[in-house]
Backbone bond lengths (Angstrom), bond angles and torsions (degrees), N, CA, C in turn:
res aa  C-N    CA-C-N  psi(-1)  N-CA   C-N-CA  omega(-1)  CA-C   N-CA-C  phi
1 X - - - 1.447 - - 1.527 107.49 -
2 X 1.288 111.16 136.75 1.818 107.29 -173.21 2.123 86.93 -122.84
3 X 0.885 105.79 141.98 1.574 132.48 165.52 1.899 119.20 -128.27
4 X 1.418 115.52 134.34 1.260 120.96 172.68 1.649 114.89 -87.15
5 X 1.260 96.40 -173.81 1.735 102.92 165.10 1.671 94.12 171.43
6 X 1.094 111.71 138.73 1.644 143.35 167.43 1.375 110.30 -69.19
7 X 1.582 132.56 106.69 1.230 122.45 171.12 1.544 100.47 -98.75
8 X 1.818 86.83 131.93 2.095 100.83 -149.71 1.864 76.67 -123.37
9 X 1.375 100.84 165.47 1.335 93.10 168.85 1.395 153.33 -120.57
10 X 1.361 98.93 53.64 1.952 132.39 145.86 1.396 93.63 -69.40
11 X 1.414 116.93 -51.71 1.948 91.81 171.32 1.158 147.29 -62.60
12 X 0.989 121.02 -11.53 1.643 153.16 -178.06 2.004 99.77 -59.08
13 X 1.526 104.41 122.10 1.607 95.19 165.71 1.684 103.12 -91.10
14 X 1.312 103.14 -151.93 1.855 112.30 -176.83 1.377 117.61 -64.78
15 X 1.392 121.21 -18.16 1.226 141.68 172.44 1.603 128.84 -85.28
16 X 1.268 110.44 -9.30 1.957 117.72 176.50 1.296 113.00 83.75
17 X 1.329 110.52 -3.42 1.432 118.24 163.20 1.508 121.44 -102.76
18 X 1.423 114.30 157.56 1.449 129.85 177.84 1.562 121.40 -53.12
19 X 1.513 107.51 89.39 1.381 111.51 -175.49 1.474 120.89 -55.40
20 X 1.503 107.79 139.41 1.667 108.20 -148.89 1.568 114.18 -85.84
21 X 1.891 102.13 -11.80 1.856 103.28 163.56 1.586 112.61 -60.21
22 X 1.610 117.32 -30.61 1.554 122.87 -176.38 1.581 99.00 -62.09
23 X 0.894 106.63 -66.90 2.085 122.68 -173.22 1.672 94.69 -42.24
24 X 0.929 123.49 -26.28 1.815 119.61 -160.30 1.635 85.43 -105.80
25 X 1.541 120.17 -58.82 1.737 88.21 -178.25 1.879 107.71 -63.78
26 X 1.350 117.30 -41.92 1.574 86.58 174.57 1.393 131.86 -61.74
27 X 0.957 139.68 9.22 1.437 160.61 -137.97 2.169 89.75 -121.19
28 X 0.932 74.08 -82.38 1.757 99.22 -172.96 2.025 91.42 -61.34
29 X 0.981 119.25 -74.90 2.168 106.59 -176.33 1.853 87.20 -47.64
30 X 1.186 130.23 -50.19 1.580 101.51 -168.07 1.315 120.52 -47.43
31 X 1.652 105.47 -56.74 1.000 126.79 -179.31 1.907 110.33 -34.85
32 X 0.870 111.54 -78.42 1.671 145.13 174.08 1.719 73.87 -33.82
33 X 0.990 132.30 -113.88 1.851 139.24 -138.85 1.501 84.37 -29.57
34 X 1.161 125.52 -59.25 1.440 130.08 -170.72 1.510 114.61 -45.40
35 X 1.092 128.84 -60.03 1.790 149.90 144.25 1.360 97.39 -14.56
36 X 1.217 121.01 -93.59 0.976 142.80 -148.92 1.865 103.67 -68.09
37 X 1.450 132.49 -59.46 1.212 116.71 165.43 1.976 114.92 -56.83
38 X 1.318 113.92 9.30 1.548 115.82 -178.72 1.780 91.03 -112.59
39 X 1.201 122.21 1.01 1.662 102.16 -161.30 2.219 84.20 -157.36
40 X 1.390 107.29 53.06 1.223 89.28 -171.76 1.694 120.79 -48.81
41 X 1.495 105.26 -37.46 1.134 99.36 -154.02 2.251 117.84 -100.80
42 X 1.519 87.10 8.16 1.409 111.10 157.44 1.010 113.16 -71.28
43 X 1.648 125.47 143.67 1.334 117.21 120.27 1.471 127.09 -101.06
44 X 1.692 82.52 156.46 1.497 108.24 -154.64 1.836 102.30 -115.48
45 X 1.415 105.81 141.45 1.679 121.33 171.54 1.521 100.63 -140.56
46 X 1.460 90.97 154.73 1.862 101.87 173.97 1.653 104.43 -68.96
47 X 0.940 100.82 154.45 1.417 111.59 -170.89 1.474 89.98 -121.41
48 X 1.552 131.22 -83.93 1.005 132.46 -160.26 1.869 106.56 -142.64
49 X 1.350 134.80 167.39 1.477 146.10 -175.21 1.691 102.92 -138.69
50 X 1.313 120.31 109.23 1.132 128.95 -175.65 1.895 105.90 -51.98
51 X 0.798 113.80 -72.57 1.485 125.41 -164.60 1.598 114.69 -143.84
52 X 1.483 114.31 149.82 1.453 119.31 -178.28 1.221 100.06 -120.23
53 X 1.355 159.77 106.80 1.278 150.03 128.60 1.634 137.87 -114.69
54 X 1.983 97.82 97.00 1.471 100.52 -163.81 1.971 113.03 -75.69
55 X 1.288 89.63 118.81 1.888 108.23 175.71 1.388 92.76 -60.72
56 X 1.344 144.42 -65.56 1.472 132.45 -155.37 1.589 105.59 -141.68
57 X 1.243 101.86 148.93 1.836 128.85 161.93 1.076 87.87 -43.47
58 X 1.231 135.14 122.15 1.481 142.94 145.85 1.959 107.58 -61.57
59 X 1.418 156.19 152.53 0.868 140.74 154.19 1.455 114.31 -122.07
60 X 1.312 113.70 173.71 1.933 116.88 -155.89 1.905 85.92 -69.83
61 X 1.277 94.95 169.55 1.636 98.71 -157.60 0.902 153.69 84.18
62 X 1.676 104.11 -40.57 1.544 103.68 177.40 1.113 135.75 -67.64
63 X 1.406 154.95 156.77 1.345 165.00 136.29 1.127 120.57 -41.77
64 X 1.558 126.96 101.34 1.219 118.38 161.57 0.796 120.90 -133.80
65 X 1.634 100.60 152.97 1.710 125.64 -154.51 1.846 100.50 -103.20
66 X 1.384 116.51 126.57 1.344 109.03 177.85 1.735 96.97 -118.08
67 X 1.303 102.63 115.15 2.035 116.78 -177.02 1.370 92.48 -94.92
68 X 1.542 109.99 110.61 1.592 113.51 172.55 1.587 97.93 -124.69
69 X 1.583 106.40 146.97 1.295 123.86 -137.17 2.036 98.35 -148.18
70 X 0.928 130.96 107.26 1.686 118.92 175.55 1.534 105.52 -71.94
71 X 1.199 91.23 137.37 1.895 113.22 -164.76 2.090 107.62 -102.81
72 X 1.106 83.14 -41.27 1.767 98.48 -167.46 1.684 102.59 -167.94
73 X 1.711 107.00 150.91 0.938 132.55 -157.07 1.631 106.54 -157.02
74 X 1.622 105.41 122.35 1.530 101.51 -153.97 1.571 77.07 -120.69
75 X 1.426 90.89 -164.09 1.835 108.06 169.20 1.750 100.19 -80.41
76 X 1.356 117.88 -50.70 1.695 83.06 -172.01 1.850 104.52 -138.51
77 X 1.593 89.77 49.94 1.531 112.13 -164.14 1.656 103.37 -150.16
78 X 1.286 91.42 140.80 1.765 99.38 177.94 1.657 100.89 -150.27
79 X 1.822 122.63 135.84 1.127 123.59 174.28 1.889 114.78 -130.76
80 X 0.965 105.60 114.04 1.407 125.39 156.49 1.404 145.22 -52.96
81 X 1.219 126.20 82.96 1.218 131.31 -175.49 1.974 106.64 -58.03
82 X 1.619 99.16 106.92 1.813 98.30 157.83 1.571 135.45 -101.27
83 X 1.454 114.57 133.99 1.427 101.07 -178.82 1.228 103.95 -114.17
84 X 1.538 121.83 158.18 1.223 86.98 -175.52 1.499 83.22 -144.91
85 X 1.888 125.38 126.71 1.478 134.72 171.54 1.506 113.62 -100.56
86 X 1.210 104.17 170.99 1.558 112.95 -176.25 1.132 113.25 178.62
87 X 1.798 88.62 124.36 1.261 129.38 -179.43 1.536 140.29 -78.26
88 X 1.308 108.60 62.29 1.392 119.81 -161.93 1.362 142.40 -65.75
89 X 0.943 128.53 157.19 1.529 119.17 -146.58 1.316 108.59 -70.20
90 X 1.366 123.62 143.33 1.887 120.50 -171.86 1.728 106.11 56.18
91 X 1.285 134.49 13.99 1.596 122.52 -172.91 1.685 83.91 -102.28
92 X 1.472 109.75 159.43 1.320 117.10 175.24 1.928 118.34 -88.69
93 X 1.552 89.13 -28.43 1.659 90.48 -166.69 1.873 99.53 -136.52
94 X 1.069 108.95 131.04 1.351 121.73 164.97 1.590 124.70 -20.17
95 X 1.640 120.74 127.39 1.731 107.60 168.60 1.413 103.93 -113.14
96 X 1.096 88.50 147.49 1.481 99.15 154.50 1.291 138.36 -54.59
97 X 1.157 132.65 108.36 1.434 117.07 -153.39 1.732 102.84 -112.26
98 X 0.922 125.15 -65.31 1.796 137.27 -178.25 1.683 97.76 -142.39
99 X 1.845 74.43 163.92 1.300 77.49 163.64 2.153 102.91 176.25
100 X 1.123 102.50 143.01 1.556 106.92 -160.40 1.876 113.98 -144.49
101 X 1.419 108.69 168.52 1.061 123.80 -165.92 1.835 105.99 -98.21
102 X 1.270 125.17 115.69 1.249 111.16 -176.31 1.728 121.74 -113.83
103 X 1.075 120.62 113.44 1.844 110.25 178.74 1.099 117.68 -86.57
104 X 1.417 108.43 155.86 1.353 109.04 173.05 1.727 99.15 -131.53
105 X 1.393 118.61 165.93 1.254 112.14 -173.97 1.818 87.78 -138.36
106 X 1.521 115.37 142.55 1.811 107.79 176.11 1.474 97.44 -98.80
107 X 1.223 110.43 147.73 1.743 125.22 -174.97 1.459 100.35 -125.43
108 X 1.325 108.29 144.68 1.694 122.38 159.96 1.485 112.26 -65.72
109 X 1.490 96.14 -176.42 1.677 101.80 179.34 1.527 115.62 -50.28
110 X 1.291 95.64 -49.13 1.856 138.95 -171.63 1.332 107.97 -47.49
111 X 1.815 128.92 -29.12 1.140 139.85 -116.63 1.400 140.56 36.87
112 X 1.297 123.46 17.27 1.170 122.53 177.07 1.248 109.74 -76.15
113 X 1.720 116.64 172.39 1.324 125.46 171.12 1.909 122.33 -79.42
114 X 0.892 118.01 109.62 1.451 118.42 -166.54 2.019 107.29 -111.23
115 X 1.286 104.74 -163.52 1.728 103.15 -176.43 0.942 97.39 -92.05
116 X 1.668 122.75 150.10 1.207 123.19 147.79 1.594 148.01 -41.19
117 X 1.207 137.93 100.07 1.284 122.61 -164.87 1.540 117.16 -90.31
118 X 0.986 130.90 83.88 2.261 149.31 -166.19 1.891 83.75 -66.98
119 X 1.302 92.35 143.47 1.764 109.25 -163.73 1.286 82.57 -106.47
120 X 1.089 81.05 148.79 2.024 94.76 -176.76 1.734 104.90 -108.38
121 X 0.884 95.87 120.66 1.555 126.16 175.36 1.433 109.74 -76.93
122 X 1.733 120.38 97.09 1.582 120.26 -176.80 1.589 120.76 -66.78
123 X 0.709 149.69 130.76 1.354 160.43 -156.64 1.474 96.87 -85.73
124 X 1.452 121.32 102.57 1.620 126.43 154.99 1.292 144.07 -87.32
């Protein structure tokens, strides 16, 4: 599944670049829509984020593309591979910008950890 987003500048830290707490909640809601249309009838919370390491300054304008991908699938755990490119203003070809491992864990009413429930896809 690939999703965009506009870096506008409320995203911007002190520096004119794309502050990297913004990139991690979009990172983690991508992740999640992805989860969550794979596990409709779970609920789903972050559990854990493998690694953070931003390759480039994102700057106001750019386009970025977040390619989320399911990695692993447990009994009451599911993890998401994110990449995340960007398309910068006047550049011809896409960079690579980050990119990370995301969990999710499904909880009961109660909050406990319960099974995963996988949405069944009707056959047309």
């Amino acid at each position: 599944m690939d999703t965009y987003q506009l870096v506008r500048t409320e995203h911007l830290n002190h520096h004119g670049k794309l502050f990297g707490g913004q990139l991690l909640k979009w990172v983690d809601e991508c992740a999640w829509f992805a989860a969550q249309k794979d596990f409709t009838d779970s609920i789903l919370v972050t559990r854990a984020m493998e690694n953070s390491e931003f390759r480039y300054g994102v700057p106001n304008g750019a386009i970025l593309r977040f390619h989320i991908q399911q990695v692993h699938v447990g009994n009451t755990s599911v993890a998401y591979s994110v990449e995340v490119y960007g398309d910068f203003p006047g550049a011809k070809d896409e960079k690579f910008v980050f990119s990370n491992k995301v969990t999710f864990v499904a909880l009961d009413k109660e909050g406990n950890k319960t099974s995963l429930k996988k949405t069944e896809v009707p056959i047309v």
